[in-house]
C-alpha positions in Angstrom: -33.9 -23.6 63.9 -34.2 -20.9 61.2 -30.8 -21.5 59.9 -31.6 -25.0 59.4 -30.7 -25.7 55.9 -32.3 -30.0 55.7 -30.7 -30.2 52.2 -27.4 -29.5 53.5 -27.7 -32.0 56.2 -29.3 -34.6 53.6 -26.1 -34.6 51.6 -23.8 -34.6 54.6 -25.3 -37.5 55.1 -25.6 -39.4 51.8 -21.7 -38.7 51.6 -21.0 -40.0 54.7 -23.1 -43.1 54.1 -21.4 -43.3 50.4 -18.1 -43.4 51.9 -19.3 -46.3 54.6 -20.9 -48.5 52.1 -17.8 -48.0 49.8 -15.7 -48.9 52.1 -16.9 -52.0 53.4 -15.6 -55.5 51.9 -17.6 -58.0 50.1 -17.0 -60.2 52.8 -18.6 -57.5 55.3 -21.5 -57.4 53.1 -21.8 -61.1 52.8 -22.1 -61.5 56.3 -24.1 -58.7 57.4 -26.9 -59.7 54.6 -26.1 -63.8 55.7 -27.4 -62.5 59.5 -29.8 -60.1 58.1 -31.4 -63.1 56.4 -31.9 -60.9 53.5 -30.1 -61.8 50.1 -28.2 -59.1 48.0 -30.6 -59.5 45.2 -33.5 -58.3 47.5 -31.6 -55.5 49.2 -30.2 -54.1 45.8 -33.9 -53.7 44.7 -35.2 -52.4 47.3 -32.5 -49.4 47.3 -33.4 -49.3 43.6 -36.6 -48.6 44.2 -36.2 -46.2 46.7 -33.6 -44.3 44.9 -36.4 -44.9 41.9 -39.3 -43.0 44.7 -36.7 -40.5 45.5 -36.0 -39.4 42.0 -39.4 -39.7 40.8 -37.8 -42.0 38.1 -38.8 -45.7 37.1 -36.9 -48.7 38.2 -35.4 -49.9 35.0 -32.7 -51.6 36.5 -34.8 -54.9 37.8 -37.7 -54.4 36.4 -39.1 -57.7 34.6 -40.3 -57.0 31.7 -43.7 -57.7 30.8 -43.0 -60.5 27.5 -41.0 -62.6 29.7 -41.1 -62.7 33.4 -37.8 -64.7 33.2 -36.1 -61.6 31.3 -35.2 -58.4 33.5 -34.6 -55.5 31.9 -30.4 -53.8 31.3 -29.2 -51.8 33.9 -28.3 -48.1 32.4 -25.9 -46.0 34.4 
């Protein structure tokens, strides 16, 4: 195990699950969320917010802003 680089497998696998999630139809995701009982909404934030944890960045993307809890804030890519 001294050859074991964990940042090379990490973005093996980010690819790999990059290419998946790609890949897949809205219909797929539709019904995978639909028997998940989770909506899209939820699951897109919570990957936000981990990718947010991950990069040590804050979550602009759904964060509500503070003035009015009906407004979110833009998404910047």
């Amino acid at each position: 195990m001294k050859r074991w680089r964990p940042h090379v497998d990490l973005v093996r696998l980010s690819r790999a699950l990059a290419r998946e999630i790609l890949a897949a139809s809205e219909l797929e995701v539709r019904e995978i969320a639909a028997r998940s009982g989770h909506s899209l909404a939820g699951a897109a934030r919570d990957v936000r917010r981990l990718f947010a944890a991950a990069t040590n960045e804050p979550d602009r993307c759904g964060a509500v802003l503070a003035e009015d809890a009906g407004a979110r804030a833009p998404c910047v890519h």
